[in-house]
C-alpha positions as CSV (number, residue, x, y, z in Angstrom):
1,X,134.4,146.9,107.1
2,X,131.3,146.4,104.7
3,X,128.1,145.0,105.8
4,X,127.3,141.9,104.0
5,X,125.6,141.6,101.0
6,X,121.7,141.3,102.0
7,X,121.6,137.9,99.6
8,X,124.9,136.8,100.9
9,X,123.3,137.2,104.7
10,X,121.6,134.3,106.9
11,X,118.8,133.5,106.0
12,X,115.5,134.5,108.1
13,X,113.4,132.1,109.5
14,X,110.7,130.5,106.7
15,X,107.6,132.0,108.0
16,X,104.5,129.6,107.4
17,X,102.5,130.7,104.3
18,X,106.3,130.7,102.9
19,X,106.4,126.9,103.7
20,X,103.1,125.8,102.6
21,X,102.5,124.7,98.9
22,X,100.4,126.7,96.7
23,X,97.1,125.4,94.9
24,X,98.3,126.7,92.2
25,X,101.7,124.3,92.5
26,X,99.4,121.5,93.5
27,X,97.3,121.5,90.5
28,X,100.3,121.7,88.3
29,X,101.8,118.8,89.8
30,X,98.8,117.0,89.3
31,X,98.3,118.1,85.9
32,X,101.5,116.9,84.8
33,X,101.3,113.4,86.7
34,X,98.0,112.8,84.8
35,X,99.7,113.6,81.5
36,X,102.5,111.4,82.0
37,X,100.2,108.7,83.4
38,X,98.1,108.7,80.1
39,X,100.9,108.2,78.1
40,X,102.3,105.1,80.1
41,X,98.7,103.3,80.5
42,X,98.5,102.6,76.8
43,X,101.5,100.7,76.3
44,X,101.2,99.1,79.3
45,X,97.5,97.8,78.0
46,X,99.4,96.5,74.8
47,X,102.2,95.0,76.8
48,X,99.6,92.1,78.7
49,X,97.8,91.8,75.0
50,X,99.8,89.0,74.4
51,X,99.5,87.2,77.8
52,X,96.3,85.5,77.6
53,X,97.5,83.8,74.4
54,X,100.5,82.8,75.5
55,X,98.6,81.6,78.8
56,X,96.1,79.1,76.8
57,X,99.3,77.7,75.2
58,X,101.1,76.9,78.5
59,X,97.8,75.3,79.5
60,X,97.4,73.3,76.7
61,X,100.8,71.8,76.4
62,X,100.2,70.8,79.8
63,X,96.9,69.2,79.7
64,X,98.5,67.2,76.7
65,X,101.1,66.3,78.2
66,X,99.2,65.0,81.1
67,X,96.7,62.9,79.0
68,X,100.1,61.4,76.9
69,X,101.5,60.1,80.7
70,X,97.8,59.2,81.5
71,X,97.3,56.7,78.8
72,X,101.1,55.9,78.8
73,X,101.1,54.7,82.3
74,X,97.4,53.4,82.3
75,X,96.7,55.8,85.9
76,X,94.9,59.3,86.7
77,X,96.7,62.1,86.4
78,X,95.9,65.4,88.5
79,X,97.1,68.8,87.6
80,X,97.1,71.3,90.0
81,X,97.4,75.1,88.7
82,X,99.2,77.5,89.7
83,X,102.2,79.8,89.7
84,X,104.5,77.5,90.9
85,X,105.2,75.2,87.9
86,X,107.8,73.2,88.9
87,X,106.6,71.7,92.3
């Protein structure tokens, strides 16, 4: 009978500097997580552009809503904000 092939065989027990990541794997990780994060960042920024705008116009159409039911109904009227609209 043949011994085994030596790449076929168990493997030997990792020894530790085996285990351990290099710097040099490290820094490329990091590398390329900084490069992918500079390209997301960006669109992200333009993405929540808009938002402000679109804000002021929720807040307006509220507050003139709120004066249209104030002088309708002849009472005071008190707007609460917040991200719960429809309590």
């Amino acid at each position: 009978m043949t011994p085994p092939h030596p790449d076929l065989a168990a493997p030997a027990a990792p020894d530790r500097a085996r285990r351990a990541f290099t710097l040099v794997e490290i820094l490329v990780v990091v590398v390329v997580m900084a490069i992918l994060a500079s390209l997301v960042v960006p669109s992200l920024a333009n993405a929540t552009a808009p938002l402000p705008r679109a804000l002021s116009d929720l807040l307006e159409a509220d507050f003139r809503r709120a004066r249209v039911e104030s002088i309708g109904t002849v009472r005071e009227i008190h707007m609460v904000a917040g991200a719960d609209r429809d309590r």
